[in-house]
N, C-alpha and C positions, 0 to 999 in steps of 0.2 A: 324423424330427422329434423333436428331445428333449422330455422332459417341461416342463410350463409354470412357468415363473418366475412367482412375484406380483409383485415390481419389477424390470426391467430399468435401466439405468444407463449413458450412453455418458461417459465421461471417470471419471479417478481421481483428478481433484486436490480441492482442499479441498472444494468444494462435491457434489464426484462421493462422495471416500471418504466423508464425512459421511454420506449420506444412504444409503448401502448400509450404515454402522456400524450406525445408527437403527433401518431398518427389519429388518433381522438381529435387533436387540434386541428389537423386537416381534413375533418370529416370523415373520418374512415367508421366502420362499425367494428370493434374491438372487443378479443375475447384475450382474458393473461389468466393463464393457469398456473398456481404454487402450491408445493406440495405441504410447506410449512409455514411459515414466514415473509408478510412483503417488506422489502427492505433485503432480505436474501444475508447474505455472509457479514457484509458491511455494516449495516444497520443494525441488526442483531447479534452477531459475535464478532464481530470484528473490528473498523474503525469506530465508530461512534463506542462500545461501550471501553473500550480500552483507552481513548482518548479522553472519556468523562473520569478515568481511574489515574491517567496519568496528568490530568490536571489537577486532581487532587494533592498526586503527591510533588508537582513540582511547585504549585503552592504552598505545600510544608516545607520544602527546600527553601522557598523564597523567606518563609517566617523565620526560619531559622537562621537565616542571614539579618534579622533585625538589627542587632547591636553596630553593622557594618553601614545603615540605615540611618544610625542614629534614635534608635527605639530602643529602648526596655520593655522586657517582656516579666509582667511578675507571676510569669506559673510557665511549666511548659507545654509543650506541644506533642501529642501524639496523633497516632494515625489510626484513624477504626474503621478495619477493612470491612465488616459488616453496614456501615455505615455509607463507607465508598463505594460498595455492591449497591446496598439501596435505590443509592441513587444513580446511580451507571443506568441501572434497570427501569426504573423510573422514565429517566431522560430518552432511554429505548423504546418505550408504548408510547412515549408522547410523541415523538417522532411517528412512529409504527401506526400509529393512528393518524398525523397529516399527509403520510402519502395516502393510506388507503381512502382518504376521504377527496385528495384529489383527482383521486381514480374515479370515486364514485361522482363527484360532479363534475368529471369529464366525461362522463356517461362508457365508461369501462367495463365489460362485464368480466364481475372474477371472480374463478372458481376456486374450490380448494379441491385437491388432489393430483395425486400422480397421474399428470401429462403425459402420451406418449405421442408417436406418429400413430393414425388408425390406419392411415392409408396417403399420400402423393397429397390430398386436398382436406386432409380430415385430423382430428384433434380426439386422440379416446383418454376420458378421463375417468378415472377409479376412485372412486371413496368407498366409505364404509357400506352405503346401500349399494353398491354395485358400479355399474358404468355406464356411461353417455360416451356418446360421440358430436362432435360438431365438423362440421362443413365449413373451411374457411376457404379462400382464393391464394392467401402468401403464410406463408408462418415464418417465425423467429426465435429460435432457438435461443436460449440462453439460460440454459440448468444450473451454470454455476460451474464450482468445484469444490473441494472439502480437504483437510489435511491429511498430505499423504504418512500411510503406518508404512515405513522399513520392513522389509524381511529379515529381519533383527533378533536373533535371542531375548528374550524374555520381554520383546516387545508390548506384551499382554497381562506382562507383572502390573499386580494394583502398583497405583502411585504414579505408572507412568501416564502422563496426558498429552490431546493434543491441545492446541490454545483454545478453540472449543470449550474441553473439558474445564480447562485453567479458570476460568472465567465463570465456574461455576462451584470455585473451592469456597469454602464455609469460614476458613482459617487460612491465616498464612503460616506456611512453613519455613525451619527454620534455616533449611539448605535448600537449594534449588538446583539441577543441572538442565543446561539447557544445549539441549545439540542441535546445532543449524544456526550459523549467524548471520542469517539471511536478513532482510526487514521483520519478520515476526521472532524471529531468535531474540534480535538485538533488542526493539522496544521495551519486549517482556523480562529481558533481564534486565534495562534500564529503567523497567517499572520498580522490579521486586527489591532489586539493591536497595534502591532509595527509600523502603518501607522498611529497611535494613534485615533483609532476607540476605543470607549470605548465597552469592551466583556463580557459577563456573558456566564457562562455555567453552564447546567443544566443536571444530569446524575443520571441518574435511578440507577443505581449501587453505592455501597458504598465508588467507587474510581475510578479516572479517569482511561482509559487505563488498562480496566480490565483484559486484557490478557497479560498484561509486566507485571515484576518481582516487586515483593512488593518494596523491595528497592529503583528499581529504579524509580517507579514511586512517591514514599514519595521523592525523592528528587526533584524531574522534577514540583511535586505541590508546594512543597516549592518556588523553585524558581519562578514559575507562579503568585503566591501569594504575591511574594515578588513584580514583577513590576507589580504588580495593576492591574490583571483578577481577575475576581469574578466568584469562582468556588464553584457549590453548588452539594453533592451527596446524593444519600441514595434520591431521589426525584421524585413525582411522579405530572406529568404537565396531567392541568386537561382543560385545554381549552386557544383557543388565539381569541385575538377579536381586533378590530378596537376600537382606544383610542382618545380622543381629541386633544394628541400628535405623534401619531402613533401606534404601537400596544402594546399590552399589554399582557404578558403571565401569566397565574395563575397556581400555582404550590401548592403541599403540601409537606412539612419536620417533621418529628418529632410529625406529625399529626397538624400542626400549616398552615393555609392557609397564601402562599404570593403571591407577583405578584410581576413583572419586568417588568419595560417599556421598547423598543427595537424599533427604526424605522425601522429595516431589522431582522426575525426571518432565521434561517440557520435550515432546515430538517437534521441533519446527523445522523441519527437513525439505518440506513444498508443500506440494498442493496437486491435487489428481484432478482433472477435467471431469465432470457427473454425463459421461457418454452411455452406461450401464441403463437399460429399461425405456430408451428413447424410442426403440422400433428404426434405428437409422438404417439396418442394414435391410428390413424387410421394402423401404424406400430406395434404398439404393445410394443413401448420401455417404460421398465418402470419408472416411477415417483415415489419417495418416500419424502416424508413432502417438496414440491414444488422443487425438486431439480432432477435429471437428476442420476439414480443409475447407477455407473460403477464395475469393479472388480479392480486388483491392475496393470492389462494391460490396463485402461482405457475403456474395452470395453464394452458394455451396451450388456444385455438379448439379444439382437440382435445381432449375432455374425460378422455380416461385420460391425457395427456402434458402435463409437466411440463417446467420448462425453469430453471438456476440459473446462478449466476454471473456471469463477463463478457459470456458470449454474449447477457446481459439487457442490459450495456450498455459494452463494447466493453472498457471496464476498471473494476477494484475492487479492493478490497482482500480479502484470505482469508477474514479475519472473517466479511464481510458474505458471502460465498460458502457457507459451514459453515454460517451460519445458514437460510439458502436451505435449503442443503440438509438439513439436518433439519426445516426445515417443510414441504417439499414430501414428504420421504418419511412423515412423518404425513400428509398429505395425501393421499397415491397409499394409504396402505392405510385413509383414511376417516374421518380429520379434517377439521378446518377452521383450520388456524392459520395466522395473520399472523406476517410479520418485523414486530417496530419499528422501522423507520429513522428515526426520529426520535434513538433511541437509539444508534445505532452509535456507534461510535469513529471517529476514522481517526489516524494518526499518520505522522509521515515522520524517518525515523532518519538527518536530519541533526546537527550539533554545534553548538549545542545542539539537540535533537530539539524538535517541533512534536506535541502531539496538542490535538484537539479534538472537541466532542459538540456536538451542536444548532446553535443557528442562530450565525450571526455578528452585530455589530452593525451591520451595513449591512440583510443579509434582513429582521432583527426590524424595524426602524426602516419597511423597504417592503413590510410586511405590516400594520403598524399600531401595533404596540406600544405601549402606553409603557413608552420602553425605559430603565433605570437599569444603567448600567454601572461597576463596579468593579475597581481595578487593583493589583497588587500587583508589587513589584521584584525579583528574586532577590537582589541585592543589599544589600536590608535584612532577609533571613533569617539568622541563625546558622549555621545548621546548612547553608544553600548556602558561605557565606563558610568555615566550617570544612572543607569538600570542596575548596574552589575551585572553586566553578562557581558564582559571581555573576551571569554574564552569563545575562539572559532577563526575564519579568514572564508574570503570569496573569493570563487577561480574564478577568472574570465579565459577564455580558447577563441580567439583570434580567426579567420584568415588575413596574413598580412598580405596576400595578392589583393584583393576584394576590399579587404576592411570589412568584409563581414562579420558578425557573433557567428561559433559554430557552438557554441558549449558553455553555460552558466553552472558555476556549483556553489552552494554554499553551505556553509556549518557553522551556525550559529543561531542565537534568538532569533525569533519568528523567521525563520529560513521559510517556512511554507508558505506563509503571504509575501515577501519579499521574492519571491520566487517569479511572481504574477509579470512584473515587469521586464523581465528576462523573457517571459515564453513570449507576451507578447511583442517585443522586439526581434525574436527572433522570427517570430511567427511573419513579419509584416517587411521585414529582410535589413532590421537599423544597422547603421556603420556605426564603428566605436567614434568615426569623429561625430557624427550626428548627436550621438550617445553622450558624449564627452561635452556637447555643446548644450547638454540637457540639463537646465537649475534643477536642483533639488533642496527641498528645502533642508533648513539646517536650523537647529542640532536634530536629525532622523537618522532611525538606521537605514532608510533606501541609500545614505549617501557612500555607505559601505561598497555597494552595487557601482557606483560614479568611479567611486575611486578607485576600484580595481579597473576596471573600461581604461580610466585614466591611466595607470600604472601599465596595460599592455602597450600603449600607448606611448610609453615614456616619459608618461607627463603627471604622474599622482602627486601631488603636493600636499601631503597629510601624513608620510610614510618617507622615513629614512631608508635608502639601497635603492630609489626609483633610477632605471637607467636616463641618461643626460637626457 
């Protein structure tokens, strides 16, 4: 039996390395076990390489707006998705390679293989020669999750994927169906369009992006609509099958049978918590509706084990995972800190991108509020209109008891940095007059942020309809 770990660790992606960085920092002796990849979903299939793919092609977009620019272009521009794989993948190991090296000179020990519980204090790990066990004091669970498959007819037809798989095509195809217009639905059809794959999406809900703010997603459809996706909601997909041109999905609307043809169907439906081979139940930690139950220290029924990430609730974003995981590994060596989810971000790296903080104007409004909302255009920014990226607006959600911020949205250019100054406002508890009394420089897009504050307010002076 080797000597005892203070914090044991199953998983290495954001919420896993985090929390082994953390507790390394505080002197702890540290063991993080992954069965494939550190870096975990994120780093490897999911934001970083899809990010490096979707900068690509909004750089094509940008070049293609040259003549509007005042440039001539004397040849054109195409897109070579062999090329853009390249280097997604590329940008992946190089990454992939500065966590693991910070691991290792954080003095990290890490194994490869399938983690489970061996026992209440103990870590059994399996590879190829067999299994070891280690002896830790606290462990942290953080397996992840993976794309959940529907029990769907012909769910197992080639062709169909999940983003996963997507991210490992050779070629673009020339239709795409995508069901799920969740954050991973939307991106990926807002990647492929614009590589001019022709996209349908198909959403069981009555509107895309059913967790962002009604506004902004009636506008973000509009626009999607406008360059030629074909977005169907309110729908319920009744089977996919192999077609004499590739596949075929049958759907119903309205009680009305249709079908979509697609040579590549896209799975993005969620994401399942990796609870499966943990040993949770031989421990005794508990599971509630396939998910991992913590308290608001992150710590499970089991008082030394800890649990972060998706497996908390089937999917998330990195963020909120890293932060799990560095308060849980204060925690396992003798803290007590809270995440503020109040405070998070979340953002979705569509064109225009989507980020938002706190509540929306519908939650405020059925929690009680009095809620004062203010809005702001891309379009009557300078400094949007000198980029070209008019298309978008910022919500601001008020309390007018308080003057407190309850809710930032916005859709538009760099929404996900733009975003930073909204959490941290809200985070630290700003008034819109505070807010409102805050220079920003100018011509910037942060002033887009100002003037919506300003506008709930009553006072935006850059926007025609401002109340007196």
């Amino acid at each position: 039996m080797s000597e005892e770990f203070e914090v044991g660790i199953i998983g290495a992606g954001p919420g896993g390395y985090a929390a082994a960085l953390r507790a390394a920092q505080r002197g702890a002796r540290v063991l993080l076990v992954e069965r494939e990849q550190v870096g975990g979903t994120c780093l490897n299939w999911g934001c970083i390489p899809t990010k490096a793919l979707l900068a690509t092609a909004e750089l094509g977009e940008k070049i293609q707006q040259a003549a509007e620019f005042g440039l001539r272009l004397t040849g054109s521009v195409e897109f070579d998705w062999a090329a853009m794989q390249a280097r997604q993948r590329g940008l992946v190991q190089r990454l992939r390679r500065g966590v693991e090296y910070l691991l290792r000179a954080r003095g990290v020990t890490l194994l490869r293989g399938q983690g489970q519980l061996g026992g209440p204090h103990e870590i059994a790990v399996t590879t190829d020669t067999g299994e070891e066990r280690f002896p830790v004091r606290s462990l942290i669970l953080a397996p992840g999750s993976q794309p959940l498959r529907p029990p769907l007819p012909g769910v197992q037809t080639e062709g169909v994927f999940t983003s996963r798989d997507l991210l490992q095509l050779d070629t673009l195809p020339d239709r795409l169906v995508v069901l799920g217009a969740g954050p991973v639905g939307m991106e990926f059809a807002h990647l492929f369009q614009t590589l001019g794959v022709a996209v349908t999406v198909l959403e069981m809900l009555p509107r895309i992006l059913p967790a962002e703010d009604e506004t902004i997603v009636a506008e973000l459809t509009r626009l999607f609509r406008r360059r030629g996706m074909k977005l169907f909601t309110a729908v319920s997909v009744q089977r996919i099958r192999a077609g004499a041109h590739g596949l075929v999905v049958h759907y119903t609307q309205k009680g009305e049978e249709r079908e979509v043809e697609a040579e590549v169907v896209l799975l993005a439906v969620g994401r399942q918590a990796n609870i499966e081979n943990l040993g949770l139940e031989e421990v005794g930690v508990r599971v509630k509706q396939g998910q991992i139950a913590v308290d608001e220290h992150l710590r499970t029924n089991v008082p030394h084990i800890y649990a972060v990430g998706d497996v908390l609730r089937g999917a998330g974003d990195a963020h909120t995972a890293l932060a799990e995981g560095l308060a849980a590994a204060e925690n396992a060596l003798g803290a007590r800190v809270k995440v503020d989810y109040c405070s998070l971000p979340n953002c979705i790296f569509t064109h225009p991108p989507i980020a938002r903080v706190g509540l929306t104007e519908a939650q405020a409004r059925a929690q009680g509020y009095a809620v004062q909302v203010g809005t702001f255009l891309y379009r009557n920014s300078g400094q949007a209109l000198a980029l070209n990226e008019g298309e978008g607006l910022v919500k601001v959600v008020r309390d007018a008891q308080t003057d407190h911020l309850l809710g930032v949205h916005i859709l538009g250019a760099q929404a996900p940095s733009l975003i930073g100054e909204a959490v941290l406002a809200l985070r630290l508890g700003a008034t819109g007059k505070l807010l409102a009394r805050t220079v920003h420089a100018h011509p910037t897009l942060p002033e887009v942020f100002a003037e919506a504050v300003l506008d709930s307010l009553g006072l935006a002076l850059h926007q025609v309809g401002s109340r007196p």
